[in-house]
N, C-alpha and C positions, 0 to 999 in steps of 0.2 A: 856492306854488312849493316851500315847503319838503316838504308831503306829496308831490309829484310827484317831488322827488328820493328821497325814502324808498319810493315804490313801485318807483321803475327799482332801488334797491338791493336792496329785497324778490326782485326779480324775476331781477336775475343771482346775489345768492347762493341763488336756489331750483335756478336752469338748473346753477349748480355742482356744486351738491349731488348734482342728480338725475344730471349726465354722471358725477359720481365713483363712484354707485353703478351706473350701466351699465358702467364701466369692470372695477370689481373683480367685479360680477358674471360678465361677459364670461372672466375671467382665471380664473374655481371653476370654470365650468362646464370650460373648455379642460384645467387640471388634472385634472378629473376623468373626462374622455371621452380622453383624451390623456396618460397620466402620465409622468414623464419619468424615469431612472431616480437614483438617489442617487450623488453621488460616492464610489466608497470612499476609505476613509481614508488618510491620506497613511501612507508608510512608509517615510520619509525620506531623504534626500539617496542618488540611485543607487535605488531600491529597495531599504532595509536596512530590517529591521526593527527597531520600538524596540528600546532599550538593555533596556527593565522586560521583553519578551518574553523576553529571553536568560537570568529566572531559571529555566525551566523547558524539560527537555530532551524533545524529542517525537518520539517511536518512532511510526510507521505503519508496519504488517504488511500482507502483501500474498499474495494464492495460492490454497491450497486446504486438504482437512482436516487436512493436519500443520499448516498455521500457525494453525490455528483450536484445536491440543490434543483431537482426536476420539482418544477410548482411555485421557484421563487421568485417570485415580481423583480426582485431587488438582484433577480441572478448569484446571490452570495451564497445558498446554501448556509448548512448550520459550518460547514469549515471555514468558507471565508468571514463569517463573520467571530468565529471564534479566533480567528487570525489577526483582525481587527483589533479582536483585545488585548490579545498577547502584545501586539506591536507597541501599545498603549502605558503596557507596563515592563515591557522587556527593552535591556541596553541593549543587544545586539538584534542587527537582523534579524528576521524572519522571512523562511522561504518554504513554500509549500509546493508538491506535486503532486494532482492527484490522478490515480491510478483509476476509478472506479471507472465501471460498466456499466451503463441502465439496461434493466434487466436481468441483470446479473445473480445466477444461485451459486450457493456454494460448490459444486462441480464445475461449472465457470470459473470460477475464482481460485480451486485449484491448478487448473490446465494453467490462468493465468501467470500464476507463482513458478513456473517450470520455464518462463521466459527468463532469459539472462538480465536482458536488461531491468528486469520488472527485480530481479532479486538485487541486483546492483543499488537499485535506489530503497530499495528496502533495508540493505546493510548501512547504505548512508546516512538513515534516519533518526534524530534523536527523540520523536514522538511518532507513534504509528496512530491513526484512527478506524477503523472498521465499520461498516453495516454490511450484514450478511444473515440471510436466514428469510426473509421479507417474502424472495420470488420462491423461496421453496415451499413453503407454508403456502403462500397465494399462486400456484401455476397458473399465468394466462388468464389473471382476473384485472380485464381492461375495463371492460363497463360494466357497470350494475346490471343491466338488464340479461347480459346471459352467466350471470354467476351461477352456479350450483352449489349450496349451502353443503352437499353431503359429500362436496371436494374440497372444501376448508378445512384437510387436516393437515396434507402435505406427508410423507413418512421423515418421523419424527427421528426412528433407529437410523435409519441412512443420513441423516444430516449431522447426527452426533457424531457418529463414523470420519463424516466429512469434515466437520467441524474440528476433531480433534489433529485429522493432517494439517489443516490450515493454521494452526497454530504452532504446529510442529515443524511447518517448513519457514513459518514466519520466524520462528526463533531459532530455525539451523542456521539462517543467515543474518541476523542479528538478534545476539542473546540478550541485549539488554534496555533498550531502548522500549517505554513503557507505551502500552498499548490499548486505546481504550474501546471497547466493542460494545457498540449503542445494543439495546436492545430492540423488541418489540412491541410497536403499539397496534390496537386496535380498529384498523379506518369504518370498519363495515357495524359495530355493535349496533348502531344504530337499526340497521337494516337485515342484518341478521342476526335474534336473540340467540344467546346461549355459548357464542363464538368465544367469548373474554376468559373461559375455561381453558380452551385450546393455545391463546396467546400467553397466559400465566404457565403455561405445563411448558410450552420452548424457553421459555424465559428461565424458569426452575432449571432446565437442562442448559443454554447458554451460559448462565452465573456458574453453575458446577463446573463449566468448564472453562472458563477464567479459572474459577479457582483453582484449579489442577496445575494452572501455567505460572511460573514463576513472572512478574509485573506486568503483568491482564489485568485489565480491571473493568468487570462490568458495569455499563452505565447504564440504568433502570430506563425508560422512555415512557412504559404504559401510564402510569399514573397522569402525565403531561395531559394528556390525549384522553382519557378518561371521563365521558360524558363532555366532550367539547370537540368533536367532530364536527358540526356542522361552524365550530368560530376559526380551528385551526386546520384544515383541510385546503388543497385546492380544487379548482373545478371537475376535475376526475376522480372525486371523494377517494381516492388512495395516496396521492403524495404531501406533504404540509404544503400551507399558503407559508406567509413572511413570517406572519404570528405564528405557525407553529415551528417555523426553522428558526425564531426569534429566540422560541422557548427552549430547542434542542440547544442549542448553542448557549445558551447562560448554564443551563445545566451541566453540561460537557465542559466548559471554560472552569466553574465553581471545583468539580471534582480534579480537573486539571492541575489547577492550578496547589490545593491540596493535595495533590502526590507529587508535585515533582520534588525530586531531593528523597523520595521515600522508597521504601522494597515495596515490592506488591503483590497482585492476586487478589484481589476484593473488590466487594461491590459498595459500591455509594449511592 
């Protein structure tokens, strides 16, 4: 009697056994034909992020080859050296990543913003920077010598168009982080009269549309550039030497550094 009880026990803890390892078998296989994705990580109460993130301050650039520093000896462009300053007067960190394009128009730069990861570090950022507008206004003006003066307008309707999703998808992914969008200078007045009409009419239309945007703020450039082509140009009379990425960057820093802590939408 007694071995007859030890084999029904042999026998249901074998049946145990063997359904526990159909079961966890059943569940690798399903994970792994099947995978499900990771939670991300909480970021607490409201969607805030931790306290320990807040020791480091993070700049993402956005645009085309001004905000990438094409023509800088010094390789800093006007962001890294406006990064420079910051660091200078800022306790915490500073960390910058910059996203721009050379080449880049604002139809570029929309496709760009539809990228996941490009809208991730866009939500990340406690300073956004911008240049956009440049390559539309100038399509495919690499040398001087085959410019056509009576294609220096660029369509102006279509880039306001463009202009206002890029602002809109900038702030669907973060509402609040203040934004500064250089304007435009004039590389060519020199060489073609009459143009400095056409760069103050995008400009007109760039500042209106900061202003529409809740903490935009246009940052004026023309004047910089204004009769000093030939001091602040680089060798391809279109993108700044040091001196004129010297001059973007104080000016940008100076208005910087006057909005942070404030609401926005204005130009300086």
């Amino acid at each position: 009697m007694r071995n007859v009880i030890l084999l029904r026990f042999l026998i249901f803890v074998s049946v145990l056994a063997f359904s526990t390892f159909l079961i966890g078998f059943g569940l690798a296989v399903k994970d792994l034909l099947m995978p499900t994705a990771s939670p991300l990580p909480s970021l607490g109460v409201g969607g805030e992020k931790p306290s320990s993130e807040k020791d480091t301050l993070t700049i993402v650039s956005l645009g085309d080859s001004l905000t990438r520093g094409v023509g800088d000896g010094e390789g800093k462009g006007y962001v890294g050296r406006v990064v420079d300053r910051l660091k200078s007067i800022e306790k915490r960190k500073v960390s910058v990543t910059n996203l721009a394009v050379s080449g880049a128009t604002s139809q570029d730069l929309i496709k760009q913003l539809s990228v996941p990861g490009v809208r991730y570090a866009i939500s990340e950022a406690d300073i956004l920077f911008l240049t956009i507008g440049g390559n539309d206004l100038n399509p495919g003006f690499e040398k001087l010598d085959k410019m056509d003066p009576t294609h220096f307008i660029g369509d102006l309707s279509a880039f306001v168009t463009r202009g206002k999703k890029i602002l809109a998808e900038i702030r669907d992914v973060n509402p609040d982080a203040p934004l500064f969008w250089l304007g435009l200078y004039n590389p060519f007045e020199d060489v073609l009269p009459g143009t400095n009409r056409t760069i103050l009419a995008w400009n007109r239309q760039m500042e209106d549309l900061s202003l529409s945007v809740r903490s935009v703020y246009f940052v004026p450039l023309f004047d910089l550039f204004h009769q000093q082509t030939g001091r602040m140009l680089y060798s391809d009379h279109f993108h700044p030497n040091s001196k004129g990425y010297e001059a973007i960057s104080i000016r940008l820093s100076s208005v910087l550094i006057n909005v942070l802590g404030t609401g926005g939408g204005e130009k300086h």
